[in-house]
Kinemage of the C-alpha trace (Angstrom):
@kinemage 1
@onewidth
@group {chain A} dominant
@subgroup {mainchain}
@vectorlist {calphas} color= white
{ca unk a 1} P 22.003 -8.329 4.397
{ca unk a 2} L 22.223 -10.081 1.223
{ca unk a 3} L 19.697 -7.627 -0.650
{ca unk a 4} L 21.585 -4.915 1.012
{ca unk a 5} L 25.688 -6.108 -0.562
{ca unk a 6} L 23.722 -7.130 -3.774
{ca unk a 7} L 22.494 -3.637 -4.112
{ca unk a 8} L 26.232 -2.425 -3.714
{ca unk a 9} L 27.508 -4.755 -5.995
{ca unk a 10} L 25.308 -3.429 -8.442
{ca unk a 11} L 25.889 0.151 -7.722
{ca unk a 12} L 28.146 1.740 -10.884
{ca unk a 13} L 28.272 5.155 -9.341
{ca unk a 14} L 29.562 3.863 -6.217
{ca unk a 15} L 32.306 1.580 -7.981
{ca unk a 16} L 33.463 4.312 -10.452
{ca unk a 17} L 34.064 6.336 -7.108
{ca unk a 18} L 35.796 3.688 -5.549
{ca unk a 19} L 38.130 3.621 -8.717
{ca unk a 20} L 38.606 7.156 -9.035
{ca unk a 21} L 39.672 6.903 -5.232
{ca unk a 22} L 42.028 4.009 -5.728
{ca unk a 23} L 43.828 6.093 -8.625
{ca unk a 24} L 43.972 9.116 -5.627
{ca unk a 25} L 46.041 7.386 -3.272
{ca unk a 26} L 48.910 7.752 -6.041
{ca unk a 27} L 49.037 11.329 -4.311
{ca unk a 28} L 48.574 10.530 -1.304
{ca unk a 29} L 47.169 8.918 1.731
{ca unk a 30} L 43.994 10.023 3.680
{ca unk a 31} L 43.640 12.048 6.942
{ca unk a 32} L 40.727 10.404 9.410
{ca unk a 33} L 39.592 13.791 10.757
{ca unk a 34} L 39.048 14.798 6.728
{ca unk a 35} L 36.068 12.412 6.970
{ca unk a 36} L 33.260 14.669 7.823
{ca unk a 37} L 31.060 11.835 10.441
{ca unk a 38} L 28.345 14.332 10.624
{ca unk a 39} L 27.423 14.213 7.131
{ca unk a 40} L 27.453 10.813 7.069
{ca unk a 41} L 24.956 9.904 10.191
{ca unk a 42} L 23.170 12.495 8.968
{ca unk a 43} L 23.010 11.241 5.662
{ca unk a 44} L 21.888 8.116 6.796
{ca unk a 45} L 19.476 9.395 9.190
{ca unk a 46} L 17.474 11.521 6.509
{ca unk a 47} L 17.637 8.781 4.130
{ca unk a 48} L 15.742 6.054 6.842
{ca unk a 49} L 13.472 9.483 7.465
{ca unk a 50} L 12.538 9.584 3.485
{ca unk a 51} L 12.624 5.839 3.175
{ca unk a 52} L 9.804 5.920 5.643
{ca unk a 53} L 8.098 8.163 3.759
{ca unk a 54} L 8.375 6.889 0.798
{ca unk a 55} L 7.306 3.263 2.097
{ca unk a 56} L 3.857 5.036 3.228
{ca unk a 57} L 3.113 6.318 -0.474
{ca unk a 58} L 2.691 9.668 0.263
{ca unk a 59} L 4.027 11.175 -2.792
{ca unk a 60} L 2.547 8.638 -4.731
{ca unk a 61} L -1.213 9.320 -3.314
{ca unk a 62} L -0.749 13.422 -4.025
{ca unk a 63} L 0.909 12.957 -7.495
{ca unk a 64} L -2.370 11.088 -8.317
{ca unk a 65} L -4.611 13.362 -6.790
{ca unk a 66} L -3.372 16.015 -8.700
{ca unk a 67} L -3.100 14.377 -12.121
{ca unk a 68} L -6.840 13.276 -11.679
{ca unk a 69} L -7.638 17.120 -11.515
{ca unk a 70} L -5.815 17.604 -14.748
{ca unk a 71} L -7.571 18.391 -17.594
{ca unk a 72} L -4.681 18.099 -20.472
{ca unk a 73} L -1.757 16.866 -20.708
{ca unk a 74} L -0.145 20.152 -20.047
{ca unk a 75} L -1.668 20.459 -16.568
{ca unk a 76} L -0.328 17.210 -15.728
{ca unk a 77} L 3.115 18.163 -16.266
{ca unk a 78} L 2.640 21.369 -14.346
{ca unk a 79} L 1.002 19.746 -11.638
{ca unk a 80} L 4.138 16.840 -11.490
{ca unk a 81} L 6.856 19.510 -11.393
{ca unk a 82} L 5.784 21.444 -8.839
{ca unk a 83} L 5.530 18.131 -6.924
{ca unk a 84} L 8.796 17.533 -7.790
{ca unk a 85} L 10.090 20.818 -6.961
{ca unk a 86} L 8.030 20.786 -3.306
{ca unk a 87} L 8.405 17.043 -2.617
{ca unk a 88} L 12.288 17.179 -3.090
{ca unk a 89} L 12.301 20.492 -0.214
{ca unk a 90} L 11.735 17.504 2.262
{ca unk a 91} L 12.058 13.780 0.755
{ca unk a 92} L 15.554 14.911 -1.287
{ca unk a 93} L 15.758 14.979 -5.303
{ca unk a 94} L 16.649 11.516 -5.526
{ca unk a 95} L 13.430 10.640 -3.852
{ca unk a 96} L 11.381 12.912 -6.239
{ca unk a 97} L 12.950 11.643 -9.242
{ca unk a 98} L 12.377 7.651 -8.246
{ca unk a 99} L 8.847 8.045 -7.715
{ca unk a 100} L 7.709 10.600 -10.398
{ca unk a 101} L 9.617 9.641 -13.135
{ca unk a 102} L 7.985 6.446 -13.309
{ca unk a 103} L 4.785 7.444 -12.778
{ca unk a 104} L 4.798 10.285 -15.111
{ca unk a 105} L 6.124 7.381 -17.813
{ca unk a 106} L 3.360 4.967 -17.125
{ca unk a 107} L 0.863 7.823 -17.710
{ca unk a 108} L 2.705 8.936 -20.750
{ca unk a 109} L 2.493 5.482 -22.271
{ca unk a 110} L -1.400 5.214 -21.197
{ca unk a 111} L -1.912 8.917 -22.670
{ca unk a 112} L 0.502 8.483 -25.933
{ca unk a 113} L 2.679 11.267 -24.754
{ca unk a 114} L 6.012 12.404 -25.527
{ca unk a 115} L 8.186 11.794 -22.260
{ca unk a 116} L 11.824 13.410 -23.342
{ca unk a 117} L 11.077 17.816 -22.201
{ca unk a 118} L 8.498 16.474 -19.210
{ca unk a 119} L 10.828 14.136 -17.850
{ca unk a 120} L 13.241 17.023 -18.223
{ca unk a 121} L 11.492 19.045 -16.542
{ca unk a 122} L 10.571 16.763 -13.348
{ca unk a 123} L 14.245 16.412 -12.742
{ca unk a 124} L 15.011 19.893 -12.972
{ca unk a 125} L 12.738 20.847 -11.111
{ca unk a 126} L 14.116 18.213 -8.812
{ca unk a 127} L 17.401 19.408 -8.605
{ca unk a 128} L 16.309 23.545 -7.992
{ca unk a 129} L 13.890 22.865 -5.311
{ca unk a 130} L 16.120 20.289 -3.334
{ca unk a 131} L 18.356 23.515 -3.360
{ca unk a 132} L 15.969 25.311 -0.507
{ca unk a 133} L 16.467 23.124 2.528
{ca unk a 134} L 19.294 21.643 4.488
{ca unk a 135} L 17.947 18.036 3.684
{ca unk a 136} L 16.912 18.435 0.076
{ca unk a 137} L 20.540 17.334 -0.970
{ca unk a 138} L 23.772 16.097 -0.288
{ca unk a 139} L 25.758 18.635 -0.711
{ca unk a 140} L 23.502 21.019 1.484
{ca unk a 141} L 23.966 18.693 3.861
{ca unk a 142} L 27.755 18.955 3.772
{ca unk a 143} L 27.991 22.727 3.396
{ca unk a 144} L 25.773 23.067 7.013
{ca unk a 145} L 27.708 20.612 8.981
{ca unk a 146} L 31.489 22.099 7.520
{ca unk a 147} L 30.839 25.140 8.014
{ca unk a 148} L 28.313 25.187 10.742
{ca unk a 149} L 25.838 26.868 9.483
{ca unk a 150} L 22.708 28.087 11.385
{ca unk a 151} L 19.023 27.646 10.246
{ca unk a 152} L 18.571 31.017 9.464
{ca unk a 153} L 22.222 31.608 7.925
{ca unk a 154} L 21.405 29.009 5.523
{ca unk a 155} L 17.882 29.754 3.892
{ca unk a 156} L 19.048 33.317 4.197
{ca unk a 157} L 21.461 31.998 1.162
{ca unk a 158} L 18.821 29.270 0.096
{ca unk a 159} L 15.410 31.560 0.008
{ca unk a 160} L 16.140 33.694 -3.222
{ca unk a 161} L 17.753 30.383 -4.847
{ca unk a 162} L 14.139 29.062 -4.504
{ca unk a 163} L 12.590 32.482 -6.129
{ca unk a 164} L 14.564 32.452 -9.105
{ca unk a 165} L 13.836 28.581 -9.993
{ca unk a 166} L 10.395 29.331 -9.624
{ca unk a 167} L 10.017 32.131 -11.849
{ca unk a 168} L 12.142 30.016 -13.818
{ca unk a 169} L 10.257 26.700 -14.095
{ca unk a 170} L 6.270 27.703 -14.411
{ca unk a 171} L 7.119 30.021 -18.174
{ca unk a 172} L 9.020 26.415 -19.132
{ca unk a 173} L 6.053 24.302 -18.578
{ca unk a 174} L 4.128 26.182 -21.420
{ca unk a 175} L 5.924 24.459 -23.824
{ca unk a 176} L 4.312 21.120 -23.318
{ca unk a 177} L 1.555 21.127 -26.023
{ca unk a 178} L -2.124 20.473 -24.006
{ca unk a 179} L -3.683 17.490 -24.673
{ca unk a 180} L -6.604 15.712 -24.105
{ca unk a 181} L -6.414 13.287 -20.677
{ca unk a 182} L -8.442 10.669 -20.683
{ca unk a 183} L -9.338 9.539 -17.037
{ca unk a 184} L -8.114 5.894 -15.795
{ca unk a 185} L -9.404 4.450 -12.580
{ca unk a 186} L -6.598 3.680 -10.092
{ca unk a 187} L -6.114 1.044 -7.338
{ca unk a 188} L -6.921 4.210 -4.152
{ca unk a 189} L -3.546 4.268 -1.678
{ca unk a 190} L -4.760 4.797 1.989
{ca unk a 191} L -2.300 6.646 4.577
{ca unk a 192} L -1.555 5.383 7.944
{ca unk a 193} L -2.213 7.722 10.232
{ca unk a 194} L 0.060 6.612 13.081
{ca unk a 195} L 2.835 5.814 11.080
{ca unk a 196} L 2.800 9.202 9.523
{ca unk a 197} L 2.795 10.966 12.410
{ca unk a 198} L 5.623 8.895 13.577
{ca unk a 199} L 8.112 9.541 10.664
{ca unk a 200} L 6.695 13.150 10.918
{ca unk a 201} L 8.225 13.207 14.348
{ca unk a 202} L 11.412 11.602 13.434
{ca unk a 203} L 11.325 13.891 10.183
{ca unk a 204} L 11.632 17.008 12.645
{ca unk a 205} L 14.597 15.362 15.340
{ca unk a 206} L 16.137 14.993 12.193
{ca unk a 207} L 16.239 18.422 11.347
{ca unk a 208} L 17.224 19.166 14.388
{ca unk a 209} L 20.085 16.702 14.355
{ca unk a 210} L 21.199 17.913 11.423
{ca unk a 211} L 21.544 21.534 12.577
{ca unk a 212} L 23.533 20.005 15.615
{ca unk a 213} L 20.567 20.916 18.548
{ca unk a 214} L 20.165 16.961 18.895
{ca unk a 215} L 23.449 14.490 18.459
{ca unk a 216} L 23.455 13.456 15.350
{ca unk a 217} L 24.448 9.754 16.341
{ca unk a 218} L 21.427 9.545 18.560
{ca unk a 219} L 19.281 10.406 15.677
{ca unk a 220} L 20.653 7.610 13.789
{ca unk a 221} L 19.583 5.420 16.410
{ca unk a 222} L 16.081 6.970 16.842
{ca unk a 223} L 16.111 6.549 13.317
{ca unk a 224} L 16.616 2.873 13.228
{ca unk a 225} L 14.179 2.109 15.930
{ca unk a 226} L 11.373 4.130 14.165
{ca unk a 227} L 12.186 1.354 11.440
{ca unk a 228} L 11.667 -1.348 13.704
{ca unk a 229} L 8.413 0.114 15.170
{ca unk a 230} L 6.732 0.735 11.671
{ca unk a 231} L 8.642 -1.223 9.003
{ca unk a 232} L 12.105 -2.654 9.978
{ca unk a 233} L 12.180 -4.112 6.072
{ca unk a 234} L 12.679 -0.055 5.544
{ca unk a 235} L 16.203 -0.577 6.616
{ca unk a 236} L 16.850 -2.853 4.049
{ca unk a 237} L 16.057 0.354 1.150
{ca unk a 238} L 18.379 2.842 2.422
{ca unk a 239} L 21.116 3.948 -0.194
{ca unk a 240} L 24.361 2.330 1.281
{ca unk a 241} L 26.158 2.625 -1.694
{ca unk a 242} L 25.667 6.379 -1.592
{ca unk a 243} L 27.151 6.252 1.947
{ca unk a 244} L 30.261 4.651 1.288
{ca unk a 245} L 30.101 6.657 -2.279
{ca unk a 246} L 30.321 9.423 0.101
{ca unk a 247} L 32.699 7.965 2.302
{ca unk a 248} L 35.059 7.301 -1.071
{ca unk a 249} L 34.593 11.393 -2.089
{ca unk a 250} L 35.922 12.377 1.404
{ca unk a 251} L 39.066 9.793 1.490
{ca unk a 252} L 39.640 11.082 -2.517
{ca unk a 253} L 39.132 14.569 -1.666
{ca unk a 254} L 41.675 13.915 1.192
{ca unk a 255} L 44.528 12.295 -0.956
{ca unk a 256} L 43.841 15.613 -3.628
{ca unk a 257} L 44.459 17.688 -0.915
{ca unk a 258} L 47.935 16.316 -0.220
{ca unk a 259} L 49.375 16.884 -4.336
{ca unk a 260} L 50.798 20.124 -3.904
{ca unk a 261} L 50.028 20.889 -7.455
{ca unk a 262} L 46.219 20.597 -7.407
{ca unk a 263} L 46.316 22.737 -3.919
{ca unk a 264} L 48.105 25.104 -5.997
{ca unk a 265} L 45.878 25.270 -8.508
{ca unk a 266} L 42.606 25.378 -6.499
{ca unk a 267} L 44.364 28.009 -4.296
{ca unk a 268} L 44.493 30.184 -7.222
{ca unk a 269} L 40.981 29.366 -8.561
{ca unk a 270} L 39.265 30.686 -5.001
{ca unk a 271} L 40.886 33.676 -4.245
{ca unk a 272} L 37.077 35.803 -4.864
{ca unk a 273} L 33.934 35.066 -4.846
{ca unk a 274} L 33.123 35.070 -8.616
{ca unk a 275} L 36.324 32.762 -8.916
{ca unk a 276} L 34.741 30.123 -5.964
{ca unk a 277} L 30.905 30.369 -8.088
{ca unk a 278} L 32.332 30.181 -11.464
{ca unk a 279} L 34.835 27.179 -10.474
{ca unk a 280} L 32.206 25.224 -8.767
{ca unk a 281} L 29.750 25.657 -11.748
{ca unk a 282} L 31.995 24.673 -13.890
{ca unk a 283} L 34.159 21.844 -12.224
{ca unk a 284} L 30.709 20.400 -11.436
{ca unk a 285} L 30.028 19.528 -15.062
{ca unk a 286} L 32.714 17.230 -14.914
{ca unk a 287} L 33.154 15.786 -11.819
{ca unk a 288} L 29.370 16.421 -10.446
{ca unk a 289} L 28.286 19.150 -7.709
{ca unk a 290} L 28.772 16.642 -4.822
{ca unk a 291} L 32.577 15.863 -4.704
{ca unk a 292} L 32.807 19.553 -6.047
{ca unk a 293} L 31.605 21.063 -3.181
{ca unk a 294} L 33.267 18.860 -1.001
{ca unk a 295} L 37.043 19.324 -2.609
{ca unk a 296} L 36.808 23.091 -2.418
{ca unk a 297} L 35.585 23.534 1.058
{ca unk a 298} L 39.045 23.053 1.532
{ca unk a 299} L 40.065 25.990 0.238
{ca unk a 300} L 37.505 28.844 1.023
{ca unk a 301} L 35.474 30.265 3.794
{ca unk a 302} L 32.873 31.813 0.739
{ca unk a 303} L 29.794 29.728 1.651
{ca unk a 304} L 27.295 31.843 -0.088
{ca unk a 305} L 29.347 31.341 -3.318
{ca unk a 306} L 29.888 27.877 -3.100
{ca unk a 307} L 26.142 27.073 -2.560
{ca unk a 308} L 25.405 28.575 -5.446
{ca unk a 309} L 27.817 27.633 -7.995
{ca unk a 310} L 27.152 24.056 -6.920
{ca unk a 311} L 23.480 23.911 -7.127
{ca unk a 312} L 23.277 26.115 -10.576
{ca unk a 313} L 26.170 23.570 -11.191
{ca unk a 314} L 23.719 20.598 -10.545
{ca unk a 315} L 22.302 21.677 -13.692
{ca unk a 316} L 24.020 21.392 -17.279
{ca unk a 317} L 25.688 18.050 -18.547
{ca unk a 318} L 23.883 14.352 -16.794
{ca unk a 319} L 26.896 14.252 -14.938
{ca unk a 320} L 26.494 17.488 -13.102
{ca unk a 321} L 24.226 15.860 -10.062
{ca unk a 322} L 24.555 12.427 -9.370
{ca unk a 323} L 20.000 12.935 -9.910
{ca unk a 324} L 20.543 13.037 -13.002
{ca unk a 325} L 22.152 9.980 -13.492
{ca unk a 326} L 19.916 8.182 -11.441
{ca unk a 327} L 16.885 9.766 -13.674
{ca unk a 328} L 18.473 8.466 -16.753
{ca unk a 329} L 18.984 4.647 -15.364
{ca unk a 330} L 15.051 5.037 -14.518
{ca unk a 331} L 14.571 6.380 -18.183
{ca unk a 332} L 16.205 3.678 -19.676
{ca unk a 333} L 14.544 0.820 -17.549
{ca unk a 334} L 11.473 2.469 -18.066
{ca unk a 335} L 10.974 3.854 -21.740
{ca unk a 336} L 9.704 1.086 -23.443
{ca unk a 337} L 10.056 2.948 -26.402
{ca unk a 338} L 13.798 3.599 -26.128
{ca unk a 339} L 13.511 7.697 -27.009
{ca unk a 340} L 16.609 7.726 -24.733
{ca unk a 341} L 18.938 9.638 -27.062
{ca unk a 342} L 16.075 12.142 -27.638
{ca unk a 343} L 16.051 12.281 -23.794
{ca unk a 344} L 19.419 13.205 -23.899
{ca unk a 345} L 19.674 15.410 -26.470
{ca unk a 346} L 16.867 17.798 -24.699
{ca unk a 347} L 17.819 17.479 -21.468
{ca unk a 348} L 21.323 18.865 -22.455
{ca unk a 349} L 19.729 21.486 -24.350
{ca unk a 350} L 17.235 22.803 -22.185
{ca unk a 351} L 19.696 22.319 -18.838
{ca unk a 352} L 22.367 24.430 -21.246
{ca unk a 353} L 20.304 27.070 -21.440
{ca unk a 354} L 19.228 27.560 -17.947
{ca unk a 355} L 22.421 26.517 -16.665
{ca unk a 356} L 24.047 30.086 -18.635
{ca unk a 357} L 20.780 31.888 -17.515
{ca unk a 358} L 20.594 30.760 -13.919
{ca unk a 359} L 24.717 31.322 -13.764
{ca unk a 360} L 24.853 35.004 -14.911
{ca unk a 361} L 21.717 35.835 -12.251
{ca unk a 362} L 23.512 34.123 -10.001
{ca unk a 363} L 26.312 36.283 -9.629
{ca unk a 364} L 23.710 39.065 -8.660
{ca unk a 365} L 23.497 37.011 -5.143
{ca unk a 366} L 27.026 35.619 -4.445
C-alpha cells in the first residue's frame, strides 16, 4: 500500500488534474451518474491484464529477438516500431512506450546512436497503432462504453485508421541512416507457459467485458485473482494515479458542463462533423486527446468524427496524449547524454507534419 500512495504522490499528471479540477468546481458541482464506472473497471481491468503481461517479459523477449536479426541500425528501428505499433494493439501505448523506449536507449548508447527521430518514431508509432483496438487506449475505451459501441461498429471506424498510419510510418523509417550493429550477448528471458496462457485467458474476458458480453465488475475481480494466482506483487504496478486522473477528468468535465458559457460555446463548435474532427484535433493540443474526448461526448452523437480527431489529435504538441509525456519523463531519466531539447525539437517537428498530413486525410473518413 505504501509503494502504491508513494507512486501517487509522485504522480505530476495526476496532481495537475486534480488542480485543474479544483479550479472547475468554481462553475460548478459534479453529477455522480457523469462518472462513466465502466471505463473505470475497465480501465483497471486491462491495466492488471497488461501488467501481467508485461511482468512475463513478453515484449521484452520479441523486441530482442528481432533486434538480434538486425543487420544496421536502420533495421533496428524498423523492427522496434512496428513492435511498438503491434504491441500497443493489445498491451496499450503506455505499455509500448515504457518498455521500448528504454531498451531502444540502452542499445543506442551500446551502438553510439542518435536517439532523438527513433525515439520519435517508437512513440508515434505508439500512439497510431493503439488507435486500432478498443484496449489500445484510453480514450477508445471511453468512446465504446459511452456510446455503446459494438465490436464490429468500432474497427469498422478503427480499420482504415490503422491503414493510413501504416503507409504512413514504414516511408518515415528510411530516414534513419543504416549503420553497422555490432552483436552483444544478452542475459536469454524464458516464458512461462502456464502463466501466459492464463493472462491470455483473462486478456480475452477482458475484451469481452469491455464490450459489455461479461460484467465488467466481475472482470475486475477475475482480474485480481489472476494476480493472486500468478503474481499478486502485479497489483502493486497498476497505474492508480491514472485511475483517479481519470476519475478527476470526469468530475472536471462534469463541473464544465454546468458553465453555461462553455456549453454554449462547445454547442456551437459540434454542430457537423468537420466542426466535431477539427475541434477535437485541435482542443487536444492543449488540453490532451483524453479529457478532449471525454468533454465533447457531451455534446455530439458523431462517433466516427470524434475518434478520429482525437487520435490524429494524439499527435502534434507532447501534450497532445498523455504517451507522450510519459515518453519524455523516460527520455529524460534515461538519456544520459541529455539530447532532450533535440528530442523535443524533432518530435514537434516531425509530429507537426504528420499531424497536418494525417488531419486533411482524415476528413476523407469522418
Amino acid at each position: 500500500m505504501k509503494i502504491i500512495i508513494n507512486r501517487i504522490y509522485h504522480d505530476k499528471i495526476f496532481w495537475i488534474t486534480f488542480g485543474f479540477t479544483l479550479f472547475s468546481f468554481l462553475l460548478g458541482f459534479p453529477r455522480l451518474n457523469d462518472i462513466n464506472w465502466h471505463t473505470i473497471f475497465s480501465l483497471f481491468a486491462l491495466m492488471t491484464c497488461v501488467q501481467l503481461l508485461n511482468s512475463l517479459q513478453l515484449l521484452d523477449k520479441l523486441s530482442r529477438l528481432l533486434v538480434a536479426r538486425s543487420s544496421n541500425s536502420r533495421q533496428t528501428v524498423q523492427f522496434l516500431v512496428m513492435l511498438s505499433f503491434t504491441s500497443s494493439m493489445l498491451l496499450t501505448n503506455d505499455v509500448a512506450i515504457l518498455t521500448l523506449i528504454p531498451l531502444f536507449i540502452s542499445i543506442a548508447h551500446e551502438q553510439h546512436l542518435k536517439t532523438a527521430l527513433p525515439a520519435t518514431m517508437i512513440i508515434i508509432a505508439a500512439n497510431l497503432g493503439s488507435a486500432f483496438t478498443p484496449f489500445g487506449n484510453p480514450q477508445n475505451l471511453f468512446l465504446i462504453s459511452n456510446y455503446h459501441l459494438k465490436s464490429g461498429q468500432f474497427f469498422r471506424i478503427s480499420f482504415p485508421f490503422m491503414i493510413i498510419s501504416i503507409l504512413l510510418l514504414i516511408p518515415l523509417t528510411w530516414l534513419i541512416r543504416p549503420k553497422v550493429i555490432k552483436k552483444i550477448r544478452r542475459k536469454s528471458i524464458t516464458i512461462k507457459k502456464i502463466p501466459l496462457l492464463i493472462t491470455g485467458c483473462l486478456s480475452l474476458i477482458v475484451f469481452l467485458g469491455i464490450f459489455n458480453f461479461i460484467n465488467i465488475q466481475l472482470v475486475s475481480v477475475i482480474a485480481i485473482m489472476s494476480c493472486f494466482f500468478i503474481d499478486k506483487h502485479v497489483l502493486k504496478k497498476v497505474d492508480y494515479g491514472l485511475l483517479l486522473t481519470f476519475l478527476c477528468f470526469f468530475v472536471m468535465v462534469s463541473n464544465f458542463s454546468n458553465s453555461a458559457l462553455i456549453n454554449h460555446l462547445l454547442n456551437q463548435l459540434t454542430q457537423t462533423k468537420p466542426m466535431v474532427y477539427i475541434t477535437s484535433l485541435l482542443l487536444s493540443q492543449f488540453i490532451s486527446n483524453v479529457p478532449t474526448t471525454i468533454l465533447l461526448a457531451h455534446f455530439t452523437h458523431t462517433v466516427k468524427a470524434l475518434f478520429w480527431g482525437v487520435n490524429v489529435g494524439g499527435l502534434g504538441t507532447l501534450v497532445a496524449s498523455l504517451a507522450n509525456l510519459l515518453a519524455l519523463k523516460q527520455l529524460i531519466l534515461l538519456d544520459e547524454d541529455n539530447h532532450i531539447y533535440q528530442f523535443i525539437k524533432i518530435f514537434t517537428l516531425v509530429n507537426v507534419v504528420l499531424l497536418i498530413f494525417l488531419g486533411i486525410l482524415g476528413f476523407i473518413f469522418i
